[in-house]
N, C-alpha and C positions, 0 to 999 in steps of 0.2 A: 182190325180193331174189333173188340166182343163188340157183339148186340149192333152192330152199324148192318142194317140190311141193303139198300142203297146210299147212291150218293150222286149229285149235283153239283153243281156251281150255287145253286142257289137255295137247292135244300136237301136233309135228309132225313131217311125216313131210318126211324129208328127202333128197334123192337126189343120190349121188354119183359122180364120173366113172365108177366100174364098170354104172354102173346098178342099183344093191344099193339099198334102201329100208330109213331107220334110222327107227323107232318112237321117241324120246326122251320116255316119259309116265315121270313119276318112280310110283315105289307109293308112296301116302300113307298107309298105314296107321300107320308109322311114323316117326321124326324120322331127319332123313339120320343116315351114317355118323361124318361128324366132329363131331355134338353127341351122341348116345347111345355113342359110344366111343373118345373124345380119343386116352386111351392108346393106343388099334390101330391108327385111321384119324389121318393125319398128311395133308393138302394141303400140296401140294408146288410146283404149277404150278394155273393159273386164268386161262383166257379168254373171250371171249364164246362161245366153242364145245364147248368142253371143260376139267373138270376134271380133273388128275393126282392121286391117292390114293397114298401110302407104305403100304402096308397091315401090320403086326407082330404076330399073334395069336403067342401063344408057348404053347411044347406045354402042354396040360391046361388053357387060358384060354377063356374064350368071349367073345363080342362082344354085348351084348341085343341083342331086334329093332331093326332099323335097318331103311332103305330105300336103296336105288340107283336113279340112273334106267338105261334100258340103258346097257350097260359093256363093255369087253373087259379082262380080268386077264392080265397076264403074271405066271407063277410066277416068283419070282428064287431060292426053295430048292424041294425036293421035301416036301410034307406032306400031311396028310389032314386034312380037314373037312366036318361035318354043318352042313350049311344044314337049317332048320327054320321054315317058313311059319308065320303066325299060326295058321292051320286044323289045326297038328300037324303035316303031312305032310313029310318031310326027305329027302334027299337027300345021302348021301357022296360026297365029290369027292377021287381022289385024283391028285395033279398032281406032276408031277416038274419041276424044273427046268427052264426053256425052254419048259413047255408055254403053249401062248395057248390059249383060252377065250372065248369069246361068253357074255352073259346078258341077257334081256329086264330090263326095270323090274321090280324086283322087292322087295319087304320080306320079313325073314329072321334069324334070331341065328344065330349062326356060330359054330361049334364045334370048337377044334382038338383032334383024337381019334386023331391019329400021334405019331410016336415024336421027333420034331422043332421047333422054331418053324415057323412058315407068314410066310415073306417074300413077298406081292405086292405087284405095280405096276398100277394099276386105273385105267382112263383111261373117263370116264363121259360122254356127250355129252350139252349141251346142248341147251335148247329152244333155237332163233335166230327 
């Protein structure tokens, strides 16, 4: 298969014309994003390679733990949110409009903690 550099049971790493190596191992601690929170996470688009996420937390909502495999977020308004690991440990992100974001596989509850709804666009790669 092009561009497959290894492969797992559990993940692969994948390598693309930059020469940049994508990890795709989803975190299993928790159930993905559009069955632990229908209302926020919306699919939108779905390939063998990539899924598209609508993402809607609106101001003072949270999201339960859920899981991603890795992802890149486009903000589409400015908001703030606590991501919050299983282990406690959390993390505020605050994103303004237009910003792009990298994230490894990760499980997490989200937390909108700004003064706004939190609009992104979340594009999460497949295993292939």
């Amino acid at each position: 298969m092009a561009g497959v550099v290894g492969r797992t049971e559990r993940k692969t790493e994948r390598k693309h014309t930059t020469g940049v190596t994508a990890k795709t191992e989803r975190a299993v601690t928790a159930p993905e994003a559009t069955i632990a929170a229908p209302e926020t996470y919306k699919m939108i688009f779905e390939n063998e390679f990539i899924r598209v996420l609508d993402i809607n937390l609106k101001k003072g909502k949270e999201a339960p733990m859920h899981s991603h495999p890795a992802y890149f977020a486009y903000a589409l308004s400015s908001c703030k949110v606590r991501f919050t690991s299983a282990d406690g440990k959390s993390q505020e992100v605050d994103m303004k409009a237009g910003d792009v974001q990298w994230r490894e596989a990760e499980a997490h509850r989200s937390d909108n903690i700004g003064e706004s709804d939190c609009h992104v666009l979340s594009v999460e790669l497949k295993e292939v």
